[in-house]
C-alpha positions, 0 to 999 in steps of 0.5 A: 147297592150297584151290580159291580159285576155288571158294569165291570165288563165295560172297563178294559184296564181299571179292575185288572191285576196288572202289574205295577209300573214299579214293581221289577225295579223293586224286584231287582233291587234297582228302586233308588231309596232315599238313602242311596243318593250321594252327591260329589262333595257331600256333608254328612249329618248327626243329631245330638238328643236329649238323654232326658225326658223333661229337664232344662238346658243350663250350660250347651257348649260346641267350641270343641266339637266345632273346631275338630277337623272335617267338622262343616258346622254345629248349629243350636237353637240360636243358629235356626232362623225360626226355631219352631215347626207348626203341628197342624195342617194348614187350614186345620185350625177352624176344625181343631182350634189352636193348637197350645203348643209348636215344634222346636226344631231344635230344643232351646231352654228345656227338653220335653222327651227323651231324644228331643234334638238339641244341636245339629252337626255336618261333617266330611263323614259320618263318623265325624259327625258322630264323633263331634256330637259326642263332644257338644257339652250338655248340662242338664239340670233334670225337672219333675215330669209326668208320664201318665195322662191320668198323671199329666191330668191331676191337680198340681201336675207339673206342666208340660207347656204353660198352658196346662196339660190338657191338649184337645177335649171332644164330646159327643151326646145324643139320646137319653144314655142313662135311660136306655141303660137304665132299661137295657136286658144287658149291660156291658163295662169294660175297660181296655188299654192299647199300648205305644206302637212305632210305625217300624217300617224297613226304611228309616228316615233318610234324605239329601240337600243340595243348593241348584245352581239358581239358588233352589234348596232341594231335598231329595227324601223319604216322605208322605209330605211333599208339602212340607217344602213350605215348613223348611221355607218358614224355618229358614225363613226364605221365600217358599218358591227357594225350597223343592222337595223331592219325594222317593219311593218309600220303604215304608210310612204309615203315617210315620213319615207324614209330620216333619223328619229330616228336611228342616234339618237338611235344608238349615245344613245345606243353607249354612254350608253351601255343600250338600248333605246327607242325613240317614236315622239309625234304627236305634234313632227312629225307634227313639225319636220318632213320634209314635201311635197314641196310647189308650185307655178305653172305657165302656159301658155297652147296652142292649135289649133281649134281641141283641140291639145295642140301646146304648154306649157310654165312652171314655177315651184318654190318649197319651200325645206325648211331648208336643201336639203334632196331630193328636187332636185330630187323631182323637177327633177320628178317635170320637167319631169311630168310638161306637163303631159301624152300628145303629146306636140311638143313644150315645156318650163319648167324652174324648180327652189328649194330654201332653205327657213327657213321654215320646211325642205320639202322631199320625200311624195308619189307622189314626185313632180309628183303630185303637177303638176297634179293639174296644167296640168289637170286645164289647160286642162279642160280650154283648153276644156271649150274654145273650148267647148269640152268634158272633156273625148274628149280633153284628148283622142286627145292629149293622148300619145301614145306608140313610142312618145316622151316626152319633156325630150326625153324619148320614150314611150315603152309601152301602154298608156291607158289614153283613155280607162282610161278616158271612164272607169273613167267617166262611173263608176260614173254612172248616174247624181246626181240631185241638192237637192235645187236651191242653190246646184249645181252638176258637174262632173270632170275628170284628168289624170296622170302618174307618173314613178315607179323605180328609174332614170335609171342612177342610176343603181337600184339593188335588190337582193332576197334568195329563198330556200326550206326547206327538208320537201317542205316547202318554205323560202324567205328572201328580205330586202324590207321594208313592208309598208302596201302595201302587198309588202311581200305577193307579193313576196310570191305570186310571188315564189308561182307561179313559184315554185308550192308552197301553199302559206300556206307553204310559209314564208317570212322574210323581212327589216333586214339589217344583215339578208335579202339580200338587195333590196333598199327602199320601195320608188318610186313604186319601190319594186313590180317592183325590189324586184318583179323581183329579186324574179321571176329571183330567183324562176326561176333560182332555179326552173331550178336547180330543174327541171334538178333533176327532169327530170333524176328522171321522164325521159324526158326534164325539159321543159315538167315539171310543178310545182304546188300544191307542186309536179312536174308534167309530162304532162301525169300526172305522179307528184313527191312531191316536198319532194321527189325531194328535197332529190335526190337534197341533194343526188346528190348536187345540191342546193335547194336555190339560192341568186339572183340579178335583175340589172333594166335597166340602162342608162346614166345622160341625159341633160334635157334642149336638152330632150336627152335620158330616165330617167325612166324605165316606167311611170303608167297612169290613169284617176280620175272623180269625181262627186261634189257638191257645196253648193253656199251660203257658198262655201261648197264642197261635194264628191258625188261619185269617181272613180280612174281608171289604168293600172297596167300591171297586178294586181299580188293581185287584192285585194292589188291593188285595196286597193292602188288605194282607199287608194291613191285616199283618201289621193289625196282627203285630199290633194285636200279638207282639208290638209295644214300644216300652216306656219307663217313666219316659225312658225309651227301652225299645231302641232295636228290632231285637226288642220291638218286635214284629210279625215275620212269615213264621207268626202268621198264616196266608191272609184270606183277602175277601175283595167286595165290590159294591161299587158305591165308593166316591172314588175314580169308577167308584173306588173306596179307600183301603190304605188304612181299614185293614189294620183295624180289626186283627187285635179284637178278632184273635181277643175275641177267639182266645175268649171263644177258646178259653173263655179268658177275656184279654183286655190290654194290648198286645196279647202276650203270652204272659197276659194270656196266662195270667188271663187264664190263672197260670200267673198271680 
């Protein structure tokens, strides 16, 4: 492990708890959301959705909505150029295999799910739109549909698409499972079920289209995807160079904005009017239409020998992909690898399976399939513990992974596992016991670890690219297509340059997510960004820096090794210093260039088979440790988070303050997750269409979050950074299940933990 102590002291920027670039605008409320563009002569948009979860389309007529005054244009299903949407990722399909279905843009013969889009409307206002949506004639002829995997999955289930309903099948085998469980002192079954989650974020999807003066569709959006410019290229089946998308900053994602939302819709309106158009998702839309977090059912059989080592997992996974594919066989892929968590297993079996069902299409959500095992590896573990009568922080410390072991898949760990010290850092930051307030309250304490990868499959030869270049006066410019989530994802790179290139960061700008205009750096997906359009823009800053220095050396005398940069000059180690003005203008004197486009290639590697766990899937993983401190009131089931720390390893912090802000904002959506958020479905009919229905965590349901910020600077980030978007969200559910268990000894095996289930749980309820 490397003393990342010892070598902070030679950064200047990267490390400090700066504040971000964007921060007062957002402050002030002066951050130009995507629903705040307007532009002169503007067309408003609606959508007209499938009330039914799986029926065919008879009759769909629009000869009334049409001719209605200020109505622009009706568009169906035979008005698209190319109706269908691809649901991988370009250069997915050697690691997944082909897909067995594609997105309707809009429906055309039949309807798979309750809110599919059947016809697009664009109005002068909106309440036009509405009103002409409503008068597009439907008739519906309603088809048996199924809404279970398990259903979806039995002989002689109606099918979904043609091919049958079985989308993706992952396996993992390694060692002799039923021996080493046949010798285990313990073994531990459990079935566990995690429910349909939405993203929820503030900021629904929300976007404008216009047509440039030479012909460019741009769409200005809410998106994680810049890329997707290519997708309304195919739809509109126009040359890829005639769409532009513009990405805002975003009032939320979490993988909730990473497939295709309102830009295909956008760019086909603009197309067909020529005006530009606005589009803006109700809440009561989202909730209903878009894709959603998987649903699961977990079963697991844990082994273990007298020490507490586990000998032995034998997994099951069944997720629930809703109507069409999107990203659910990656997901469950994740899913597979992750399922027996950050621990020495010598023997493994996982057997990992995704159906179509007619319920909401389910897709990427922060965490994507690592988190929904979490619940299940860590509630095993602590009845692993609770057997033995081991200590909860004990039992995790003897089955940690440790650096040079081997994951079922077959993935070497090549980097520090901190999971011990996470666990002892965790549980003591809850500090002292909170003593019960009356005999019917009772007080316990849980603990769960995870890990989660950051960056793409190496198989998929991840890419990002990043411009880096001063202007005359030693002002800096970075330009990186890396959509700005909210995360600080633009404020690092800035950091970043600022560290390399000796630049005050008052004198920095950066310009990211425009497709026309940034260099492309991939999605804002995966924790991927620090860690890709992080090195793309350290590799930049260096390789300019280089050029720079060479100037500089036959300016001062000397080698370029012995220069610094910093505090907008360069410096001799005698203390003679040059202004980087002055150095910019020899540059533009002798032509070498003051800028550089730079490529960060991630490592790569080959499509491995997961059943024989033969080579390595992901870059790295981020590991850490979650305690909570609960209590449970034992008359009516009702829980409450007394105090929570979160705890990991972040290779290193390049913004302590940003980092810290991602685990407490992951934390607090994990606790949502684990107490309160569900998304109710009845035989594929949407119950949950507004926040007074789905609800989530307010200030008023969970303490401070202790954020616990390890360093072991081992990350393969810039300076070693570990991704942290995603982890944070992972262990809360399995921590506070684990301390209602350590309070009252009722485990809870579904999520989310309600009140209900606790006191049925605890006997309370038949």
């Amino acid at each position: 492990m490397t003393d990342a102590v010892a070598t902070r002291d030679a950064l200047r920027i990267v490390g400090q708890p700066v504040v971000r670039h964007d921060a007062r605008d957002k402050v002030v409320a002066a951050t130009a959301y995507a629903a705040d563009w307007a532009l002169p002569g503007m067309l408003h948009a609606a959508v007209l959705r499938s009330p039914y979860p799986s029926a065919r389309i008879v009759r769909l007529e629009t000869k009334r909505a049409t001719a209605m005054a200020g109505v622009a244009v009706v568009l169906t299903a035979k008005d698209v150029p190319r109706n269908t949407l691809a649901t991988d990722v370009p250069g997915q399909t050697t690691a997944v295999g082909p897909l067995r279905a594609t997105l309707h843009v809009l429906a055309e013969d039949r309807v798979r799910h309750q809110g599919e889009p059947v016809a697009l409307v664009a109005a002068e206002t909106l309440e036009l739109a509405r009103d002409a949506v409503e008068a597009i004639e439907v008739e519906y002829e309603v088809t048996p549909g199924v809404f279970t995997p398990e259903a979806a999955l039995a002989p002689g289930a109606p099918p979904v698409h043609g091919t049958g309903n079985l989308l993706a099948q992952w396996r993992i085998a390694r060692g002799d499972v039923a021996k080493a469980l046949a010798g285990a002192n313990v073994v531990v079954e459990g079935e566990y079920t995690t429910q349909l989650v939405d993203a929820a974020y503030l900021e629904p999807e929300s976007g404008v289209a216009w047509i440039d003066s030479d012909g460019v569709i741009t769409i200005r959006l809410s998106t994680q995807v810049i890329e997707h410019f290519r997708d309304v290229a195919e739809v509109l089946q126009v040359p890829q160079n005639r769409v532009r998308v513009i990405g805002t900053y975003l009032g939320g994602g979490f993988g909730g904005k990473e497939d295709v939302t309102v830009e295909a819709y956008l760019g086909l309106l603009t197309l067909k009017t020529g005006r530009p158009v606005k589009m803006v998702w109700t809440r009561q839309e989202s909730l209903l239409s878009r894709a959603k977090r998987h649903p699961y059912r977990l079963r697991y059989r844990t082994g273990a020998n007298a020490h507490g080592e586990i000998v032995a997992q034998q997994i099951e996974l069944l997720a629930d992909a809703g109507a069409y594919a999107y990203l659910s066989a990656l997901v469950l892929l994740y899913s597979t690898v992750t399922a027996a968590g950050p621990y020495r297993v010598p023997a493994v079996e996982v057997d990992a399976r995704v159906a179509y069902t007619n319920n909401p299409p389910t897709s990427a959500m922060r965490g994507f399939g690592a988190m929904q095992t979490v619940f299940a590896y860590e509630s095993q573990l602590d009845r692993v513990a609770r057997a033995l009568g081991m200590d909860p922080v004990a039992v995790r410390r003897v089955n940690a992974l440790r650096r040079g072991d081997t994951l079922p898949v077959g993935q070497v760990i090549e980097t520090h596992v901190a999971i011990p010290e996470l666990c002892e850092r965790a549980w003591a930051a809850l500090g002292p016991p909170t003593a019960a307030r009356a005999p019917h309250i009772k007080v316990g304490r849980g603990l769960a670890c995870n890990f989660q990868p950051y960056g793409r499959i190496v198989w998929l030869h991840d890419w990002a690219s990043a411009w880096v270049g001063f202007e005359m006066d030693g002002s800096l410019v970075i330009r990186c297509g890396c959509p700005d989530v909210g995360g600080g994802q633009a404020s690092s790179l800035c950091q970043i340059a600022a560290e390399v290139l000796g630049v005050t960061l008052t004198r920095i700008s950066v310009h990211v997510s425009d497709s026309a205009l940034t260099p492309l750096a991939g999605t804002t997906t995966a924790s991927r960004q620090l860690y890709m359009s992080g090195n793309a823009v350290l590799k930049t800053a260096r390789e300019l820096r280089a050029g720079l220095l060479g100037v500089a050396a036959a300016m001062l005398g000397g080698d370029a090794d012995d220069l610094d940069m910093d505090e907008d000059r360069v410096v001799t180690r005698d203390g003679r210093t040059l202004a980087i003005a002055g150095l910019l203008a020899e540059c533009a004197r002798v032509g070498v260039p003051r800028s550089h486009l730079g490529v960060y290639h991630a490592p790569a590697g080959e499509p491995v088979d997961l059943a024989t766990g033969s080579g390595k899937v992901f870059p790295d993983y981020t590991f850490g440790a979650h305690a909570a401190e609960v209590e449970v009131d034992t008359e009516t089931g009702l829980v409450r988070v007394l105090g929570y720390a979160a705890a990991h390893d972040v290779g290193r912090a390049i913004n302590p303050q940003s980092v810290e802000g991602q685990i407490q904002g992951g934390a607090v959506q994990g606790l949502g997750y684990g107490l309160m958020e569900e998304v109710v479905v009845e035989n594929g009919i949407n119950l949950t269409t507004s926040f007074a229905t789905y609800l989530i965590p307010t200030a008023a349901d969970v303490p401070d979050v202790r954020a616990v910020v390890v360093e072991s600077g081992e990350g393969l980030g810039p300076f070693n950074a570990r991704g942290i978007g995603e982890p944070p969200i992972g262990p809360p559910a399995a921590a506070i299940a684990n301390a209602i268990e350590a309070a009252t000894g009722a485990r809870i095996t579904r999520l989310p933990i309600t009140a209900e289930r606790v006191a049925r749980a605890l006997g309370l309820l038949d």
